[in-house]
Structure formats: C-alpha cells, structure tokens
PDB file with one MODEL, atoms N, CA, C and O in Angstrom:
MODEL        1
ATOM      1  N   UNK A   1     -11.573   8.541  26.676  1.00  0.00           N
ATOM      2  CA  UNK A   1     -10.393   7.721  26.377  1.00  0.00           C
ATOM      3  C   UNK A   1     -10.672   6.258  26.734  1.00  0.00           C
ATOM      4  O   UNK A   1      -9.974   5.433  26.144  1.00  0.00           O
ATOM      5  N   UNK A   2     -11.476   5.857  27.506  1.00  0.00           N
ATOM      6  CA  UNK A   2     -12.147   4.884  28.268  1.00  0.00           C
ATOM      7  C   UNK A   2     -12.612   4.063  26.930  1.00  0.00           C
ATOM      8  O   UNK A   2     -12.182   2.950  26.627  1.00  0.00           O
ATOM      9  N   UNK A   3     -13.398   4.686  26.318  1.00  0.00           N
ATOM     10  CA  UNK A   3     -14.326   4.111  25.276  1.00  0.00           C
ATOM     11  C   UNK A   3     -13.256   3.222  24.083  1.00  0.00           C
ATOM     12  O   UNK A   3     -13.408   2.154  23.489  1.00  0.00           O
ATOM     13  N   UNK A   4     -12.465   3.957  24.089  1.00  0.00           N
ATOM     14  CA  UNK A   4     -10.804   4.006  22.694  1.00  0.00           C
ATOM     15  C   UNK A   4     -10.294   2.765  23.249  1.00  0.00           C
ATOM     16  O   UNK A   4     -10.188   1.861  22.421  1.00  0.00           O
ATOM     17  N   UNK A   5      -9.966   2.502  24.393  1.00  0.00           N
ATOM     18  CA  UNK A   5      -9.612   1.632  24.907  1.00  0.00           C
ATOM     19  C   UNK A   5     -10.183   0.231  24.598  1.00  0.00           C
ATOM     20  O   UNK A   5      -9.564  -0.672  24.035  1.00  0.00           O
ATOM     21  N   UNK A   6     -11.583   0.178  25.095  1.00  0.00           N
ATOM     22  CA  UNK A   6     -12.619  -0.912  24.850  1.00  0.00           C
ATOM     23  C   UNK A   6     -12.285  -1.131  23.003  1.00  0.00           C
ATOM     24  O   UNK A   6     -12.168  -2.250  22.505  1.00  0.00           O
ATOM     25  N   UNK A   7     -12.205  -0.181  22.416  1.00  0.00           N
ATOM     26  CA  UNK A   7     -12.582  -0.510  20.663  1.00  0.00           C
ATOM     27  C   UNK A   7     -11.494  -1.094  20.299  1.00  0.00           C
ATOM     28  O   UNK A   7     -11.561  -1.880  19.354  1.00  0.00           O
ATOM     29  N   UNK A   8     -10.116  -0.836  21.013  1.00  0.00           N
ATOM     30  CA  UNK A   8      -8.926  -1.513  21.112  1.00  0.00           C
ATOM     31  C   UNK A   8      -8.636  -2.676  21.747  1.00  0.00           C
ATOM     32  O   UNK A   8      -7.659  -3.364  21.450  1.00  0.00           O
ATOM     33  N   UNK A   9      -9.352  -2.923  22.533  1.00  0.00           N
ATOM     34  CA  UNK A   9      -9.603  -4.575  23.105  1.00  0.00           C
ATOM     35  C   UNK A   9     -10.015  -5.435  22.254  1.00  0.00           C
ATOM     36  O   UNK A   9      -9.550  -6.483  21.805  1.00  0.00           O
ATOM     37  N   UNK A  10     -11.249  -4.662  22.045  1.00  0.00           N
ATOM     38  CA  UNK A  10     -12.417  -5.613  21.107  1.00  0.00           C
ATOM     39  C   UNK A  10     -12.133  -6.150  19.470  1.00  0.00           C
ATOM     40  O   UNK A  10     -12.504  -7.091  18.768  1.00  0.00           O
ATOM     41  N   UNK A  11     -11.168  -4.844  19.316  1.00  0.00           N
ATOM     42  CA  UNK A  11     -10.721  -5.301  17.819  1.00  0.00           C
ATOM     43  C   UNK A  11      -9.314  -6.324  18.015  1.00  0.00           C
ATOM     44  O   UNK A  11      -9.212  -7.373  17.379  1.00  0.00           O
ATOM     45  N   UNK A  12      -8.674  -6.037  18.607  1.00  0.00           N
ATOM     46  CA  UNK A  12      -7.878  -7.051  18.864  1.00  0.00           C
ATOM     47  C   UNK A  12      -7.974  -7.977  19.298  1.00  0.00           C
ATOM     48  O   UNK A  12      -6.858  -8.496  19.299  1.00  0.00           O
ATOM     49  N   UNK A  13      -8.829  -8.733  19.812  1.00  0.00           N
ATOM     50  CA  UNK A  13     -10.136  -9.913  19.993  1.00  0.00           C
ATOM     51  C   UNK A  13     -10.395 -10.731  18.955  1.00  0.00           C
ATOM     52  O   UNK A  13     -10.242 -11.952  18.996  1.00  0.00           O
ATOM     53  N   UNK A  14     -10.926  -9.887  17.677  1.00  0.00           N
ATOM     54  CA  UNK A  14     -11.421  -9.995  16.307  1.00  0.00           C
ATOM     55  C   UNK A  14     -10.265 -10.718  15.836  1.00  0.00           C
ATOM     56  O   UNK A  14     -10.047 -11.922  15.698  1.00  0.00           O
ATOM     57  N   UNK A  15      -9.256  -9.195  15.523  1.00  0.00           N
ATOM     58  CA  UNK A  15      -7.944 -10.232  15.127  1.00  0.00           C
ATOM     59  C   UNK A  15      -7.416 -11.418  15.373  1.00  0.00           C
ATOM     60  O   UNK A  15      -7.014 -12.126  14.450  1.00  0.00           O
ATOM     61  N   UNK A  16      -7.336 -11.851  16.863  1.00  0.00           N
ATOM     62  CA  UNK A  16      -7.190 -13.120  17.026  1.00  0.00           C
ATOM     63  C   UNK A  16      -7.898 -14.060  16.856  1.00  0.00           C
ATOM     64  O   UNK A  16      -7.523 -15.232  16.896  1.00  0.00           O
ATOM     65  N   UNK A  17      -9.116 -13.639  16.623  1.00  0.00           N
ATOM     66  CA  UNK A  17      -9.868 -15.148  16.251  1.00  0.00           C
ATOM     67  C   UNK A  17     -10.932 -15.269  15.122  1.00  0.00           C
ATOM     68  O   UNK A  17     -11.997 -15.887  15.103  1.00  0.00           O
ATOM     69  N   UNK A  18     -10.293 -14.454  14.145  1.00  0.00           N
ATOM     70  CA  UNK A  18     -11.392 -13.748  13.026  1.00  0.00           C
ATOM     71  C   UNK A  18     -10.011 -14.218  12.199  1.00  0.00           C
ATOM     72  O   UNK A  18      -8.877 -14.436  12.626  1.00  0.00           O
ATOM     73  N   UNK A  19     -10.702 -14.302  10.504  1.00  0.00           N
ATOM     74  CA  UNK A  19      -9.951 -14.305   9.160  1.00  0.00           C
ATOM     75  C   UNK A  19      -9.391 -12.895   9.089  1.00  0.00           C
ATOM     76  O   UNK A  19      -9.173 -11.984   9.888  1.00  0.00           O
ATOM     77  N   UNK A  20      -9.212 -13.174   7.393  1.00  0.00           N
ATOM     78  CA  UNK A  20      -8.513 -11.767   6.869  1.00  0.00           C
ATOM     79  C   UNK A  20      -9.413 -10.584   7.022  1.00  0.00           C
ATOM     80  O   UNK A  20      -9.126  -9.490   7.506  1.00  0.00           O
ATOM     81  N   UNK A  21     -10.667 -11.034   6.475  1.00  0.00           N
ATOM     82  CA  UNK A  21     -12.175 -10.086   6.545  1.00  0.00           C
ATOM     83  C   UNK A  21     -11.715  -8.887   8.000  1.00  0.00           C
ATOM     84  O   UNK A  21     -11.645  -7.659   7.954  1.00  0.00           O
ATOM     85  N   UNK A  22     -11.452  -9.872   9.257  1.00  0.00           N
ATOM     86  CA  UNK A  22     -11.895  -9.640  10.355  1.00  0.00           C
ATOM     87  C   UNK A  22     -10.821  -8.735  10.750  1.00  0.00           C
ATOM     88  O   UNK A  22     -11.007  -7.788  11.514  1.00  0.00           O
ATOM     89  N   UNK A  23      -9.508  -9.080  10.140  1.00  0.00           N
ATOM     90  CA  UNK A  23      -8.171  -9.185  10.621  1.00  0.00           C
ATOM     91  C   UNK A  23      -8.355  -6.857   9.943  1.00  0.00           C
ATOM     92  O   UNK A  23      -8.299  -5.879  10.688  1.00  0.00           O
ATOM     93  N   UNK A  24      -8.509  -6.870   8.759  1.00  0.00           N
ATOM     94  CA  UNK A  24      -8.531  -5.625   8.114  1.00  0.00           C
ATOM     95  C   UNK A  24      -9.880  -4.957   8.614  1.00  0.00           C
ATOM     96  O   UNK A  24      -9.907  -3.835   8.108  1.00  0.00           O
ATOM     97  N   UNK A  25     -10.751  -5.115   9.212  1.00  0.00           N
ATOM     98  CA  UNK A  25     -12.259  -4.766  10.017  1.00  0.00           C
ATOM     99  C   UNK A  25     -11.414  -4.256  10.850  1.00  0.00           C
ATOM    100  O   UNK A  25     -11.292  -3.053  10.621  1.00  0.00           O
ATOM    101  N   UNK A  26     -10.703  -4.647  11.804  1.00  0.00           N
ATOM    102  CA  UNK A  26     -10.034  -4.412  12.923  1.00  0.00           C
ATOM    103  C   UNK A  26      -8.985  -3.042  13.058  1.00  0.00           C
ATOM    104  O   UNK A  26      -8.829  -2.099  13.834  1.00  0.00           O
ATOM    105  N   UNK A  27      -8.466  -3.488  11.975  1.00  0.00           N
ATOM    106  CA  UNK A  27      -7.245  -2.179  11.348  1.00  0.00           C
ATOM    107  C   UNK A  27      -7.794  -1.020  10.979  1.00  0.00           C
ATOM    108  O   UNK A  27      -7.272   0.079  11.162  1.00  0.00           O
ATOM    109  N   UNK A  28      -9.169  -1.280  10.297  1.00  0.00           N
ATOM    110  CA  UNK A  28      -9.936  -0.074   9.831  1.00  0.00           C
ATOM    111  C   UNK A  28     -10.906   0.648  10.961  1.00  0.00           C
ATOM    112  O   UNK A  28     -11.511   1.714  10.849  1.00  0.00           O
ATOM    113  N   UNK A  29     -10.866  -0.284  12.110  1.00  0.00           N
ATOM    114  CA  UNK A  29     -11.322   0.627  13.331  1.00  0.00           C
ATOM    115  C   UNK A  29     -10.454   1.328  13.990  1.00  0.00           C
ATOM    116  O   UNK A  29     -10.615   2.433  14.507  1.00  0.00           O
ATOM    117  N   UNK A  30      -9.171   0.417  13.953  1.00  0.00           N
ATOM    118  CA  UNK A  30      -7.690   1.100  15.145  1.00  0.00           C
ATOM    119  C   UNK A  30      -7.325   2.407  13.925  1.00  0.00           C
ATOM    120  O   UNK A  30      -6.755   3.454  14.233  1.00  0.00           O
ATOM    121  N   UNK A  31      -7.650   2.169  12.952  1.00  0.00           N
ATOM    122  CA  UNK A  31      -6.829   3.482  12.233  1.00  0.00           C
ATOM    123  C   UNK A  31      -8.144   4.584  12.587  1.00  0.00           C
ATOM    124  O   UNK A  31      -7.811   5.629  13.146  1.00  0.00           O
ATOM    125  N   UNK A  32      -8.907   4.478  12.427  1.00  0.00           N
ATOM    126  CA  UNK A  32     -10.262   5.501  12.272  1.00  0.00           C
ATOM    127  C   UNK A  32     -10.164   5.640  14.162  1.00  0.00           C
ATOM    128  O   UNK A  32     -10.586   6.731  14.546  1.00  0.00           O
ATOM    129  N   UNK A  33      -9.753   4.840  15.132  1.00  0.00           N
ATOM    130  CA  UNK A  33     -10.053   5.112  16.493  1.00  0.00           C
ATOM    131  C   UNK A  33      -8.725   6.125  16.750  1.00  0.00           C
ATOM    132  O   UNK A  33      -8.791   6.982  17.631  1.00  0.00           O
ATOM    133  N   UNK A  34      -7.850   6.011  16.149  1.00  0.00           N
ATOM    134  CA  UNK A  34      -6.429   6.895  16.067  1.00  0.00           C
ATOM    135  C   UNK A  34      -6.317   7.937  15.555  1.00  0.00           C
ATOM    136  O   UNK A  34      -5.423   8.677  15.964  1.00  0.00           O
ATOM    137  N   UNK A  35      -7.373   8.464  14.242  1.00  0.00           N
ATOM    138  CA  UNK A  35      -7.325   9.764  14.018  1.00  0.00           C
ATOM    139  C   UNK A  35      -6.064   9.092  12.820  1.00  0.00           C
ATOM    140  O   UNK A  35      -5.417   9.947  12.214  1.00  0.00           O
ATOM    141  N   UNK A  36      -5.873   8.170  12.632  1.00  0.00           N
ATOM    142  CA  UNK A  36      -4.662   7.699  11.575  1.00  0.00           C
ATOM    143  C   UNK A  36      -5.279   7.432   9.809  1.00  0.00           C
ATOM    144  O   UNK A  36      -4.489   6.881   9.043  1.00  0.00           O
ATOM    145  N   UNK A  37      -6.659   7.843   9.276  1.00  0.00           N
ATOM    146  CA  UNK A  37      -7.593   7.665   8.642  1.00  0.00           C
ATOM    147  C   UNK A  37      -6.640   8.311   7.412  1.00  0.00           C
ATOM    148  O   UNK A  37      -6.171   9.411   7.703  1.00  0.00           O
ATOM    149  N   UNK A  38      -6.368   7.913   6.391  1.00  0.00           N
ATOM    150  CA  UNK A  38      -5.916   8.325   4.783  1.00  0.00           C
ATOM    151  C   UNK A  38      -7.005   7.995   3.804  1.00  0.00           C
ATOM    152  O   UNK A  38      -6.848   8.225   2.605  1.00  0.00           O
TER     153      UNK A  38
ENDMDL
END
C-alpha cells in the first residue's frame, strides 16, 4: 500500500507542474493504481 501511495504523490506532482500530456499521464496511472481501469 506503501508503494500506491508514492505513485499518488508522484503523479500528483506531474499534475501540478506538467501540461495536458502530463495532466492525463497522471489520471492514467491513478486510474490503473485504483483498479478503476475501463
């Protein structure tokens, strides 16, 4: 759970200081780190 955490830091990191590219990179890790994947 440790690890989930970090990928959730890090992408939300991205988001704040990354474009759109970075902004949907980010979403496509938190959904795939969530088991939320369609």
């Amino acid at each position: 759970m440790q690890e989930l955490e970090q990928v959730i830091r890090e992408a939300l990191g991205r988001m704040k200081y990354g474009g759109a590219g970075t902004r949907s990179y980010a979403e496509y890790v938190l959904r795939k780190a969530l088991g939320d994947e369609k």
